[in-house]
N, C-alpha and C positions, 0 to 999 in steps of 0.2 A: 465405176467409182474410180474416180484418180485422189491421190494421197501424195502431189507432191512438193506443196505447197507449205511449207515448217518454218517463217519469220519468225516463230516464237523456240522454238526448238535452234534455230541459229542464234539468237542472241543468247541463251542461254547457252550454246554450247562455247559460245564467242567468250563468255564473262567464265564459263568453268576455266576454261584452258588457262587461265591467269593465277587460277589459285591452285588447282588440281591437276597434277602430272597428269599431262594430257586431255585433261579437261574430264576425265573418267575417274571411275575406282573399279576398277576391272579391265585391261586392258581390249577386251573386244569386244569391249561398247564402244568405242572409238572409231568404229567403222574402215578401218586402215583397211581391211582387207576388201571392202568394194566400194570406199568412198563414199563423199558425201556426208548430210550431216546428220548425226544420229537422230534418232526419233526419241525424244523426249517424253517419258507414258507421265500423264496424268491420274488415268483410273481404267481399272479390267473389272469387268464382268462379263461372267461365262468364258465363251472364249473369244471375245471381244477384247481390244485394250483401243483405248481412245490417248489419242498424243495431247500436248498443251495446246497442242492449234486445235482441235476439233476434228482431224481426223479419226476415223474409227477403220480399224483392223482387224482380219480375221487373224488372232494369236499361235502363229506354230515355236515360238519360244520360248514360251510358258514359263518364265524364269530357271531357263533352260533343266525342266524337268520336275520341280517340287510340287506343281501344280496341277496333279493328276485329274482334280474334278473341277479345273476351269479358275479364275479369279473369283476373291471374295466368294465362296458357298457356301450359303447360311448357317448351314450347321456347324463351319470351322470358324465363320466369324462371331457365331454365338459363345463358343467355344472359350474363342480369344478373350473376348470382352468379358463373361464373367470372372475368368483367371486371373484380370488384368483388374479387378476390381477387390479381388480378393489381397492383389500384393503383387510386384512385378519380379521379383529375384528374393529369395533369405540368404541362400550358405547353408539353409541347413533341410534334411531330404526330404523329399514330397511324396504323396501317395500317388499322384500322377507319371513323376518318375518310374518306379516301380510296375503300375499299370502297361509302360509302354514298352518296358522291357519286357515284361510278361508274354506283349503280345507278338515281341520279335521271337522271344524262342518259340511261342509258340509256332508261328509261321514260317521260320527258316529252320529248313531241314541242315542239322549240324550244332546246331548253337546252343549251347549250354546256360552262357553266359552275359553280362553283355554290362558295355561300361558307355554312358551318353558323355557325350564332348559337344564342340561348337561348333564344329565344322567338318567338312570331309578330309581337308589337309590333316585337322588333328585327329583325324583317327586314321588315316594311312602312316603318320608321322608316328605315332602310339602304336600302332600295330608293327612296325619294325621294328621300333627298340624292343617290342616283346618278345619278338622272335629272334633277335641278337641275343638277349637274354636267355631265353631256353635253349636255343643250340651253341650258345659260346663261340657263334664265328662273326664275323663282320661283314662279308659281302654279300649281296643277295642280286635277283638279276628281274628285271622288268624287260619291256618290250616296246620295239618302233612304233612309236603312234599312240601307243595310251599315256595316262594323261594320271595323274595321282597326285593332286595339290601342289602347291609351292613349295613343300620343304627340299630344302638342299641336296638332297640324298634324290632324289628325283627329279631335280632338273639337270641330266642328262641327258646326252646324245649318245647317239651309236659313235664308233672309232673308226679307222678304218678298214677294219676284218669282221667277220662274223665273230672272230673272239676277242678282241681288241677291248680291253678297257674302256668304258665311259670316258669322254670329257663334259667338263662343265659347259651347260645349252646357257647359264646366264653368271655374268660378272657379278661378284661376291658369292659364288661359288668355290670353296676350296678345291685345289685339283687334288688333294689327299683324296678329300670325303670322295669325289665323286670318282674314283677309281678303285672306288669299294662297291662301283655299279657297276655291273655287268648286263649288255645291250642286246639280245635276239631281234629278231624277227618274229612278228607275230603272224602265228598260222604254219610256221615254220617248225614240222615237228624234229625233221633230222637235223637240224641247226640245235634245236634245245637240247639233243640227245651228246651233240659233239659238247657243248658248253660244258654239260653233266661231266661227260666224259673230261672233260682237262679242270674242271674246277668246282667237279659237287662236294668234293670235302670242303670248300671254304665256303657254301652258301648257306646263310641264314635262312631266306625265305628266299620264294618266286614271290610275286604280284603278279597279276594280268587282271585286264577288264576281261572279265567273260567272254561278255560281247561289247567289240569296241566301240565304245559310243563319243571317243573325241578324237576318232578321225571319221567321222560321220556316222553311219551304221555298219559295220563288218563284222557277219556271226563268225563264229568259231568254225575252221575246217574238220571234217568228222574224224574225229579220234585226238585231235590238240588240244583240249583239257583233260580228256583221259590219258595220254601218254605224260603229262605234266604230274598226275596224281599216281602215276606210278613212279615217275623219277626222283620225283620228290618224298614217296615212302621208302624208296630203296637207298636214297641216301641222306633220309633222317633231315630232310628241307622243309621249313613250315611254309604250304602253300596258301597266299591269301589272296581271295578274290575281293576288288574294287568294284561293290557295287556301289556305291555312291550314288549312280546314273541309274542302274537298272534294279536296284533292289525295290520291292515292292512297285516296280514300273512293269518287267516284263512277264509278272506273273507274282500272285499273294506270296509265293515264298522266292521272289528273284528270280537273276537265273540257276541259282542252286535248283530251284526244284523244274525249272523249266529244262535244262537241260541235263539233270541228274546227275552231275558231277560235285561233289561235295569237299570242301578246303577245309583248312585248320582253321584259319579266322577268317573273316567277311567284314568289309567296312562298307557302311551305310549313312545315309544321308537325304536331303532333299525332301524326296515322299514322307519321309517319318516327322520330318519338321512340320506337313503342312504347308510349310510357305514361308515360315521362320526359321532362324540360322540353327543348325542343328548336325550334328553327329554322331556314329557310333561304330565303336569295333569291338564284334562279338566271337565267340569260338566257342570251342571245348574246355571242359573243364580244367582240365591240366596244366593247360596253357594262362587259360583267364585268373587260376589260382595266382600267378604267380606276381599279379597286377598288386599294389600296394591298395590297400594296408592291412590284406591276404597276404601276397608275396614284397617283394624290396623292388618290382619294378617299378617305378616311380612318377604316375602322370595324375596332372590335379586338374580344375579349373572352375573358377567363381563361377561362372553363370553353367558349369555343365549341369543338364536335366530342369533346364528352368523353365520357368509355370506357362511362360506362356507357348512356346514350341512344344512342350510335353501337352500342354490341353491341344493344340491345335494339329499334332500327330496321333494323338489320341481320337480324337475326330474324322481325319483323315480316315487311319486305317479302319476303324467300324462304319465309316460309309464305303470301304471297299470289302468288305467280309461279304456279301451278296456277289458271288461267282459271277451276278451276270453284270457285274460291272467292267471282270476283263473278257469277257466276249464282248463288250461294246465295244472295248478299246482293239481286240483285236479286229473286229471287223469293221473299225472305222480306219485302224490303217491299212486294213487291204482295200478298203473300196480306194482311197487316192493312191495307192499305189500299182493299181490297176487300173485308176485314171489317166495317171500320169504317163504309164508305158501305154497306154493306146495312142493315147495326145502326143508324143514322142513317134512312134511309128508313123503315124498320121501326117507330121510334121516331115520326117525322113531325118531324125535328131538321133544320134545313137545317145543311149542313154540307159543304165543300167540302176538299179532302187535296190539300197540295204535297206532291206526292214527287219525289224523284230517285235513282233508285235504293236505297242503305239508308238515304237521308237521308227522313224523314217531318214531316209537321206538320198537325193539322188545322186548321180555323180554322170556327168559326159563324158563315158566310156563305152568305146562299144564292147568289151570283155569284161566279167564279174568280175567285182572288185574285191580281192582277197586280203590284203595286206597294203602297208605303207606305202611301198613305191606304186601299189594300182593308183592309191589314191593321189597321188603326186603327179601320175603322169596325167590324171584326166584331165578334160580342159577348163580350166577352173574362169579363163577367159572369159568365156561362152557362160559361165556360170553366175559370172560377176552381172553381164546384162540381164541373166534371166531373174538375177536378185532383184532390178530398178523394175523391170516390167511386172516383177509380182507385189512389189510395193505400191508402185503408182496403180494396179489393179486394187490394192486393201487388202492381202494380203504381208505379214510382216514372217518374214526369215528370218533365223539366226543369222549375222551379216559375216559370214565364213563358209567356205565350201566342206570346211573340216568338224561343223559344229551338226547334232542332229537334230531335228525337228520331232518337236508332240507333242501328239495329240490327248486330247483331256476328255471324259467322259460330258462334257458340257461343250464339245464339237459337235452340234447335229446335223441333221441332213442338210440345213438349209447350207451349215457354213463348210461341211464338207464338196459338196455340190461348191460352192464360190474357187474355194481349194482348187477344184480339176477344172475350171470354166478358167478362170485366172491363168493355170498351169499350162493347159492348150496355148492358150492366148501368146503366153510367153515363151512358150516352144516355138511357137510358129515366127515368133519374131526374132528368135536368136537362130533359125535354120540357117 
């Protein structure tokens, strides 16, 4: 199957660029990072998505992550459509609201409470101020490589020390704000310990992805969310994990219950939407009290917990209540990640695969990839060709070496099998 023929996919990206910075709304759709011109979706089913030309592709981008059970599945588009019949937005609260929160605390070990937003940015944006709030300080510290929306307070860099102050990573960044950020290394447990050490009286909160899912796949080093939930109770720091990516991805209760580490708050997204725009930052009681029009901290929004995201995360998550949906998911990414490290070896390609469960990433490394600079130095080159030949095969990648691929309970054997047929193929061509 070749896929690289897009006339229609070029003029349309030809006429976007004239009206839309960059011819996108999201900046890596754009393709910058391995060129060429985007692919255009028309319409996904399963884990199929077909372009405006007609090509058809096996899906590992899956609207990078909300699409746990493939495009359109009946149940979530039945879902949509009666809610959307019923009324598309009020302002005023629903029973499906309610229902979806239900089923978060149910499912995530921790969670008290829980307040729906619109997105992931506004629930990592929401979950700081509440933890600025309850601890009365201003800085808090994130980590190289994860990824927590666009709010300003997060688009920083590291400095140039392991303890050096944030700078601003994007103009119309204030360098106040962003020297109220504080930069680690993720994986790095004695780096977080010295940061504690010179500056845990002034930290609000940590953040951390769990498990890093936007610098590809990179789990946690064993005892690095544990030493973080000690540091953080010893010096009175509200720790919040950004699942956004992995919450109800890499197990019914995230990674809180996968890896049995538990934070003060958790922000979610994607899976719980279904497919539609959707967010949520939940915690413990004490904390979520203090949220308005409980507490004075202050976050609103017209379309939060709207009918049709709330019926179609509703849908979602009760067709993944049946445990053996993430034993599909885990066992479909280990068979291609077992494919791929044969067809790698086979080839004489070093090449090393985070997985976590349906979350995937390879990287052209011959040492595991543990943190930022792994991921930086791998050959991202070599990574850019194996993007075109797994394209022109009918397989579609996120178009980054930094972005993760996954897999959907509606990848079967046939399109898994295409996956590591495709993967050799383009191992062997970038040796």
């Amino acid at each position: 199957m070749t896929a690289s023929r897009r006339p229609k996919s070029d003029a349309l990206f030809d006429a976007a660029q004239k009206i839309v910075p960059g011819g996108v709304n999201s900046p890596v759709r754009a393709w910058k990072a391995v060129g060429g011109t985007p692919v255009h979706a028309h319409s996904g089913a399963g884990c199929w998505l077909t372009d405006v030309d007609g090509n058809r592709y096996v899906d590992l981008v899956m609207s990078y992550g909300p699409l746990i059970l493939g495009h359109a599945p009946a149940r979530t588009t039945a879902a949509i459509v009666e809610a959307a019949a019923g009324g598309t937005t009020f302002g005023a609260p629903t029973e499906r609201e309610l229902r979806l929160a239900e089923r978060i605390v149910e499912y995530v070990p921790g969670v008290d409470r829980v307040r729906l937003v619109n997105s992931g940015t506004e629930a990592t944006m929401s979950a700081l101020r509440l933890a600025r709030a309850a601890t009365g300080r201003d800085a808090f510290l994130k980590f190289n490589g994860c990824y927590h929306g666009h709010g300003d307070s997060f688009l920083v860099k590291a400095g140039s020390g392991a303890l050096t102050l944030g700078e601003p990573d994007s103009p119309g960044v204030p360098k106040a704000l962003a020297e109220l950020t504080l930069v680690a290394e993720y994986n790095d447990t004695d780096e977080v310990r010295r940061v504690f050490a010179e500056h845990g009286d002034r930290l609000a909160a940590v953040f951390v992805e769990p498990i890093a899912g936007n610098m590809g796949t990179v789990n946690p080093a064993p005892g690095f969310l544990e030493a973080l939930r000690e540091l953080c109770d010893a010096h009175g720091v509200v720790l919040v994990f950004d699942e956004v990516m992995t919450g109800f991805r890499v197990a019914r209760g995230g990674a809180i219950e996968r890896l049995g580490v538990v934070p003060d708050l958790v922000t979610l997204g994607k899976v719980i939407g279904g497919g539609l725009p959707i967010g949520a930052y939940a915690g413990k009681d004490e904390l979520m009290r203090q949220i308005a029009p409980l507490g004075k901290v202050y976050q609103a929004g017209t379309l939060s917990g709207n009918p049709l995201a709330t019926a179609a995360g509703l849908a979602t998550l009760e067709a993944l209540e049946d445990r053996g949906a993430y034993e599909c998911l885990e066992d479909a990414g280990a068979f291609v990640q077992a494919g791929l490290e044969d067809a790698a070896r086979a080839a004489g390609v070093p090449l090393f695969v985070g997985r976590c469960g349906s979350m995937i990433c390879p990287y052209f490394a011959a040492e595991p990839v543990t943190r930022f600079d792994d991921v930086m130095a791998s050959d991202r080159e070599r990574w850019v060709r194996f993007f075109h030949v797994m394209l022109d095969e009918g397989v579609l990648l996120p178009p980054s070496p930094f972005e993760a691929w996954f897999l959907s309970t509606a990848h079967d054997t046939e399109a898994l099998e295409h996956i590591v047929r495709a993967g050799a193929k383009a191992l062997q061509s970038v040796a």
